[in-house]
C-alpha positions in Angstrom: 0.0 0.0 0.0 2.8 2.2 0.7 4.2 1.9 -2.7 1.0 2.8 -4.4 0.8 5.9 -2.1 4.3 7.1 -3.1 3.6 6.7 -6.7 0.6 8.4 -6.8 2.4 11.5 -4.9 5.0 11.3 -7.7 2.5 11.7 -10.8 0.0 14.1 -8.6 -2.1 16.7 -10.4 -2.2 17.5 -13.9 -5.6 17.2 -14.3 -8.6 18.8 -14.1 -7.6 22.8 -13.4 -5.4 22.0 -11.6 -2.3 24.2 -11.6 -3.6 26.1 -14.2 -3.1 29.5 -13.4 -0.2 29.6 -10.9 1.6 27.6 -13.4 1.4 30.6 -16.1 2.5 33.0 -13.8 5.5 31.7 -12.2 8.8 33.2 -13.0 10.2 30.7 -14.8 6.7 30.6 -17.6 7.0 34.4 -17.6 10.0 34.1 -18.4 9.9 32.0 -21.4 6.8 33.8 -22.7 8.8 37.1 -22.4 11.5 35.4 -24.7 9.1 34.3 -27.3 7.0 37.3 -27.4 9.8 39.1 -28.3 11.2 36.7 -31.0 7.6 37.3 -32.8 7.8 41.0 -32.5 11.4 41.2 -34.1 10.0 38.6 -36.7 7.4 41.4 -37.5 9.8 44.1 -37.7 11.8 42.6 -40.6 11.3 44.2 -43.4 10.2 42.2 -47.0 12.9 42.0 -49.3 12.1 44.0 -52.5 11.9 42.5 -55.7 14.0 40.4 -57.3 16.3 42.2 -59.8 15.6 41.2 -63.2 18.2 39.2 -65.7 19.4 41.6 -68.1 19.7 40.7 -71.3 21.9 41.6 -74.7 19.8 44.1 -76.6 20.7 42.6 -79.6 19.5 38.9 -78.3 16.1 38.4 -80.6 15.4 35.0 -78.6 14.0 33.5 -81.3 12.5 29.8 -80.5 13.1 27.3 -83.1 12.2 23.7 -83.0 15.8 23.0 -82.7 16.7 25.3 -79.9 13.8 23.3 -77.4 15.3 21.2 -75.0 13.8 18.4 -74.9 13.1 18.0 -70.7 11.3 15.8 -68.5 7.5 17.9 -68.0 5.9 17.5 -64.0 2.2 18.2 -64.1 1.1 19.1 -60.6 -2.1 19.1 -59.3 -4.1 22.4 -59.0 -4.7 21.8 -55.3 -1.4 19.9 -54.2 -2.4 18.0 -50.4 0.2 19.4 -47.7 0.6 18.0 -43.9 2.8 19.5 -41.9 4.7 17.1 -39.3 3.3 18.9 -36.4 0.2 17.8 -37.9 0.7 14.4 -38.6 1.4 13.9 -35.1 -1.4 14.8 -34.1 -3.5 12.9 -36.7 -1.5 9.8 -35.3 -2.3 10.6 -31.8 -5.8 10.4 -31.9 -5.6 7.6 -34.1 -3.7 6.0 -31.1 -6.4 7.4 -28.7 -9.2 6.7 -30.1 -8.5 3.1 -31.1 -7.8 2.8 -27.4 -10.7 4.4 -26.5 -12.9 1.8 -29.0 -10.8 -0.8 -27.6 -12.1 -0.6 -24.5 -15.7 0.5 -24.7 -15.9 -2.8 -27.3 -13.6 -5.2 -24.3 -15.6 -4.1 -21.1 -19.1 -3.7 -22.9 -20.3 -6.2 -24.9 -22.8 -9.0 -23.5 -22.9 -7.4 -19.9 -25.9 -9.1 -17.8 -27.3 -6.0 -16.7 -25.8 -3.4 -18.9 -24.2 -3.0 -22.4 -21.7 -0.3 -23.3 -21.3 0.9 -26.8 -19.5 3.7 -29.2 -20.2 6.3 -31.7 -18.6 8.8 -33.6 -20.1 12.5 -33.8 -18.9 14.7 -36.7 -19.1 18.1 -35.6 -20.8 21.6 -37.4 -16.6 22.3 -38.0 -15.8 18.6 -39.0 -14.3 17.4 -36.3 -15.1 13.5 -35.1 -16.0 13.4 -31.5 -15.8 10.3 -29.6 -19.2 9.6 -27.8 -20.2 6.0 -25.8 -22.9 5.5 -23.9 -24.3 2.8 -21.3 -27.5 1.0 -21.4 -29.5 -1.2 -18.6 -30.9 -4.7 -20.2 -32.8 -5.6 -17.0 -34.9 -2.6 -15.8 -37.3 -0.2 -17.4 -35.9 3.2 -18.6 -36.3 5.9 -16.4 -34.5 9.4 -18.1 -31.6 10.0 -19.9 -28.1 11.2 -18.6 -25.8 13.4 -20.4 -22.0 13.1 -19.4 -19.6 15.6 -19.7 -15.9 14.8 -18.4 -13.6 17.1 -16.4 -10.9 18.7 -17.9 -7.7 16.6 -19.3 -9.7 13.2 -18.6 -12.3 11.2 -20.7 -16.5 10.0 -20.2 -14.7 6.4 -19.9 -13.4 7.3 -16.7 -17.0 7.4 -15.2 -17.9 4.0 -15.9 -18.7 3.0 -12.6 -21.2 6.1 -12.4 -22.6 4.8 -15.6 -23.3 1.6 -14.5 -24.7 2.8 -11.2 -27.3 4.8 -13.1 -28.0 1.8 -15.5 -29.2 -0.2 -12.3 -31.8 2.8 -11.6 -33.2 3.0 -14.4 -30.8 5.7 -16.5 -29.3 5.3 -20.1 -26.2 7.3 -20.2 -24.5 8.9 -23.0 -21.2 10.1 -22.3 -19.2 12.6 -25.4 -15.2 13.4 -25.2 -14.7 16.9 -25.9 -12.4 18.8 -28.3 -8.8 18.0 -28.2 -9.7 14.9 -25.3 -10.2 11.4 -24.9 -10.9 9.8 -28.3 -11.7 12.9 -29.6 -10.9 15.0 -32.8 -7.7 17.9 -31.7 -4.2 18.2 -30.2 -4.3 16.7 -26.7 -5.7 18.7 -23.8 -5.8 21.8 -26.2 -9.0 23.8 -26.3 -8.9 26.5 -28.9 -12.5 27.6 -28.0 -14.8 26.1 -24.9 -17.0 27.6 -27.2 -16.9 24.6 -29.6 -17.8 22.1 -26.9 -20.4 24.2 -25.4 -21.6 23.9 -29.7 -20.9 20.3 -29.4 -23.3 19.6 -26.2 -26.1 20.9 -27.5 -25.7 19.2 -30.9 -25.4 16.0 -28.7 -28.0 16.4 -26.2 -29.7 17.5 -29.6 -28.9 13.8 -31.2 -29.4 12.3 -27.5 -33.2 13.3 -27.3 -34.1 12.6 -31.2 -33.2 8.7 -30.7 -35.1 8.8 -27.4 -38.5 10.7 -27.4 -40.5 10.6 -24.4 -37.8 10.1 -21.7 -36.9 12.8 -19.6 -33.3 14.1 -19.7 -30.6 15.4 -17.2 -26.7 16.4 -17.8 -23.8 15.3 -15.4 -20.6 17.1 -15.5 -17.4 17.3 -13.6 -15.4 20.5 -13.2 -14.8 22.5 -16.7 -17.7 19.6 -17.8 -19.6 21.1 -15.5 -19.1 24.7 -16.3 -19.6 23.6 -20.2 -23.1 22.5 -19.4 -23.8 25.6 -17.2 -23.3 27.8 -20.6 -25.0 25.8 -23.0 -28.1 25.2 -20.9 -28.2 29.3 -20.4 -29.7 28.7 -24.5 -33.2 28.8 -24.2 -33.9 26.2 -26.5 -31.6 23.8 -24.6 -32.9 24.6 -21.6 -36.1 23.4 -22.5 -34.8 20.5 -23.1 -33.3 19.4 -19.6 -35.1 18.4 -16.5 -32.6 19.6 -14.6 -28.5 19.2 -13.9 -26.1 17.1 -11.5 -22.7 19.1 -11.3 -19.6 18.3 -9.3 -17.0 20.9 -8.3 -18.1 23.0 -11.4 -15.2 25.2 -12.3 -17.4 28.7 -11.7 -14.5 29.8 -9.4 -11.3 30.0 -10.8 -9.1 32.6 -10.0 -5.9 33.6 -11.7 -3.4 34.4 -8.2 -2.2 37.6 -9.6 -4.5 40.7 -11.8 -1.6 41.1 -14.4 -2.8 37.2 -15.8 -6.2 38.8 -17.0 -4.2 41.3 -19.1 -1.4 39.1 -20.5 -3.4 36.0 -20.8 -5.7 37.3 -24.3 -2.1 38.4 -25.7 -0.4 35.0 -25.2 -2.4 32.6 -26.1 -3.2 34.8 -29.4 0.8 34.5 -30.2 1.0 31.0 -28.8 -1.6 29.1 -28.2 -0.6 25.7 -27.7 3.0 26.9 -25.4 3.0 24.4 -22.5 3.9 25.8 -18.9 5.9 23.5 -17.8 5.8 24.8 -14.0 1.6 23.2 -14.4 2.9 20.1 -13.0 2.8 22.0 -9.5 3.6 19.0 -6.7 1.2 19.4 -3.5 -2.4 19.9 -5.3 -4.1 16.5 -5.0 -7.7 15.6 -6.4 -8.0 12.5 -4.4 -7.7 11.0 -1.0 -7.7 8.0 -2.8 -3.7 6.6 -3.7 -5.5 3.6 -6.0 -8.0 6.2 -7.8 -4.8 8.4 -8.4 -2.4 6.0 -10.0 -4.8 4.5 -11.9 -6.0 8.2 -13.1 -2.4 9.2 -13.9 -1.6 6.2 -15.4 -4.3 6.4 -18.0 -2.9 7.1 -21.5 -6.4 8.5 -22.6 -5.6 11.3 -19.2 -3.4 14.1 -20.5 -0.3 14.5 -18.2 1.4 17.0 -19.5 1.7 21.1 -18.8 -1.3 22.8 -19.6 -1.6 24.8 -23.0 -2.2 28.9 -22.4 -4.8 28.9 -24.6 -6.9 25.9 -22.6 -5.9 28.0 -19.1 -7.3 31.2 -20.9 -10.4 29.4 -22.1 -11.4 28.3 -18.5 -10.6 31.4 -16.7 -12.7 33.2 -19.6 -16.0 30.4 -19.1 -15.7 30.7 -15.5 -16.0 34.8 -15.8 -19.0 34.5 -18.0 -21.0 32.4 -15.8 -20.3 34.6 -12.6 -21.7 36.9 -14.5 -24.7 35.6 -15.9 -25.9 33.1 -13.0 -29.3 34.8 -12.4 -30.3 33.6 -15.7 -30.1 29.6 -14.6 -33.7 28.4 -14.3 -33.1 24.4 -14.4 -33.2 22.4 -11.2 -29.6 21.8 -10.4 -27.5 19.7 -7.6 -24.3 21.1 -7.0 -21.6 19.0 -4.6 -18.6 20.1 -4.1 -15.5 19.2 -1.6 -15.0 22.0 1.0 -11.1 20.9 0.7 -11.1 21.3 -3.2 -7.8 23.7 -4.0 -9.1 23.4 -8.1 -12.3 24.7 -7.8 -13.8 27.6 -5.8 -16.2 25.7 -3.3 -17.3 29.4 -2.4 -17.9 29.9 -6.4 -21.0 26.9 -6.1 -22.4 28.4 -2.8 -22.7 32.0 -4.8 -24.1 29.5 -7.8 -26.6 28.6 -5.4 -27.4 31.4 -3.7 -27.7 33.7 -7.3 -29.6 31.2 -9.6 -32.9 31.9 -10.3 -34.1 28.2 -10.2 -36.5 27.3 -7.8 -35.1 23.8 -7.1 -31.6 24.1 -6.3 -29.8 22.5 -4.1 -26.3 22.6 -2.6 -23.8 20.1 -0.6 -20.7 20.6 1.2 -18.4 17.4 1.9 -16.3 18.5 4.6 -12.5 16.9 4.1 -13.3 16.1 0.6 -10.9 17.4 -2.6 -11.9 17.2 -6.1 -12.7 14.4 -8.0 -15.7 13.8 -6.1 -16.4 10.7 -7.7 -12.8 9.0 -6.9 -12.7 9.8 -3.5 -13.3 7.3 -0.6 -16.8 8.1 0.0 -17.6 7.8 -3.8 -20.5 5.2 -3.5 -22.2 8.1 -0.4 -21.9 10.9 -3.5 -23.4 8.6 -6.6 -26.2 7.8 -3.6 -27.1 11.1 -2.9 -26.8 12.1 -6.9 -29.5 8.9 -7.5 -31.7 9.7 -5.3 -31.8 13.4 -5.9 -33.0 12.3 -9.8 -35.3 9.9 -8.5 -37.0 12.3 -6.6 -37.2 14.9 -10.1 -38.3 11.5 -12.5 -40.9 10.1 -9.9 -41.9 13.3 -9.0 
């Protein structure tokens, strides 16, 4: 046991936002920004070359073309439109080939012919093109009570809440879960999230999908962290809202402050020059999202879990989501369920009590685990939490 605890320590905290901000603004990342802002300033600055100076000539060369003075050479015909990948780019296309055949792989090992529920796979093309990875988990034995809309936490994958799927299969629930942009066996660099605006886009074309293929049922989203916070903006749409019965959300990332004021300024200008520049100082060591050493190894151990530093551009996207809905939380109407760990260090728990306190539904509800971090849903107490997230949709379904 002492060995798992010690590894887990070693590979602690990459995920979800974890380290996100602090990481951007230590010395060293300043740093390095600095240096590379100011290579692409002095790469602006040089000027363009002017024209090439033309070949003179002999005035008195006629250039006269005969059929004798054509070399005969060997003639190329290229394409009008010639197909270019960069390496960069291949790289990526390899790695979600890699991820999402692993992703398949398991969904099509752990789900087929399950006695009381089957898991199975899909691929989503998106509005912009991009394939999303989508699975979902349905009960054989029991009648069908609502539908449940997963969206996972940032850096990790729906695959990870398995166990929550299955849980809900046994009340009743069919559960889709969808990978977002740049995650899991999704479409996109890794962990890299040009826009949250695309998955917010992407949710409601899913939940969209989700409802056409089952009418009738009553529907409900579940999301973790920067899931969490996607749902939160899309079901601010009126027509989405509509739609949904109400939400489960755990430590939603509403609260997440950058530790210094100067990040809100130079965060829009870096991740405009670069977007995807990894601070390597993310992988901060004394942050933990579990109590659990088991339910961290085998999190950090997961190829389909990003590991590395975060990318400004996915750090500026979650401090700019998490802004919008402080400001706009008066407008949530659906019935929510907000948990949250009062020892999270990712999330604001104070950020879900003002959730709470600010929403303009009429059945909200809010819970406080004292001692708790995180990921809710791999801590010790997990099987309390997907109790009290059951019975809370029970009590919405049976009415």
């Amino acid at each position: 046991m002492a060995r798992v605890a010690d590894a887990s320590a070693s590979i602690m905290l990459t995920s979800g936002a974890s380290g996100l901000i602090s990481a951007v603004l230590s010395v060293r990342a300043l740093r390095s920004l600095v240096v590379l802002v100011r290579a692409l300033v002095l790469l602006l600055l040089v000027p363009f070359r002017g024209r090439r100076g033309s070949v003179d000539r002999p005035k008195d060369d006629k250039h006269e073309v005969t059929h004798a003075s054509i070399r005969k050479v060997p003639v190329v015909r290229v394409p009008a439109t010639v197909p270019w990948r960069c390496g960069a780019a291949v790289a990526v296309d390899q790695d979600v080939a890699a991820r999402r055949a692993l992703a398949i792989g398991r969904v099509v090992q752990e789900g087929g012919g399950g006695e009381k529920s089957v898991r199975e796979f899909s691929l989503l093309t998106t509005l912009r093109g991009d394939t999303l990875f989508t699975q979902s988990w349905t009960p054989l034995r029991v009648k069908l009570r609502g539908l449940i809309v997963l969206m996972h936490g940032l850096n990790e994958h729906s695959g990870r809440y398995s166990d929550l799927g299955e849980q809900l299969n046994a009340n009743g629930y069919k559960v889709f879960g969808m990978d977002w942009i740049g995650h899991g066996g999704s479409d996109g660099l890794h962990a890299y999230v040009p826009s949250l605006d695309y998955a917010v886009t992407d949710l409601q074309t899913f939940l969209q999908k989700v409802l056409a293929e089952n009418p009738g049922l009553p529907c409900f989203c579940f999301g973790h962290s920067t899931g969490a916070a996607i749902i939160l903006k899309a079901i601010l749409d009126p027509k989405i809202e509509g739609c949904i019965e109400g939400v489960v959300l755990t430590s939603p990332a509403v609260g997440v402050k950058p530790p210094h004021p100067i990040f809100t300024v130079l965060a829009p200008v870096v991740s405009f020059f670069i977007p995807r520049f990894q601070c390597r100082a993310a992988n901060k060591q004394g942050i933990s999202v579990s109590r659990d050493p088991a339910a961290l190894l085998a999190k950090y151990s997961d190829p389909l879990v990003y590991t590395g530093s975060i990318r400004v551009k996915t750090g500026y996207e979650i401090l700019r989501i998490s802004t919008y809905l402080q400001q706009n939380l008066s407008r949530l109407r659906v019935p929510f369920l907000v948990l949250h760990g009062a020892a999270d260090n990712v999330t604001d728990p104070e950020a879900s009590k003002t959730l709470h306190e600010e929403a303009a539904s009429t059945d909200k509800t809010f819970k406080l685990y004292e001692g708790l971090l995180h990921d809710l849903l791999f801590e010790p107490e997990r099987e309390a939490i997907m109790k009290d997230i059951i019975e809370w949709l029970n009590c919405r379904v049976d009415g």
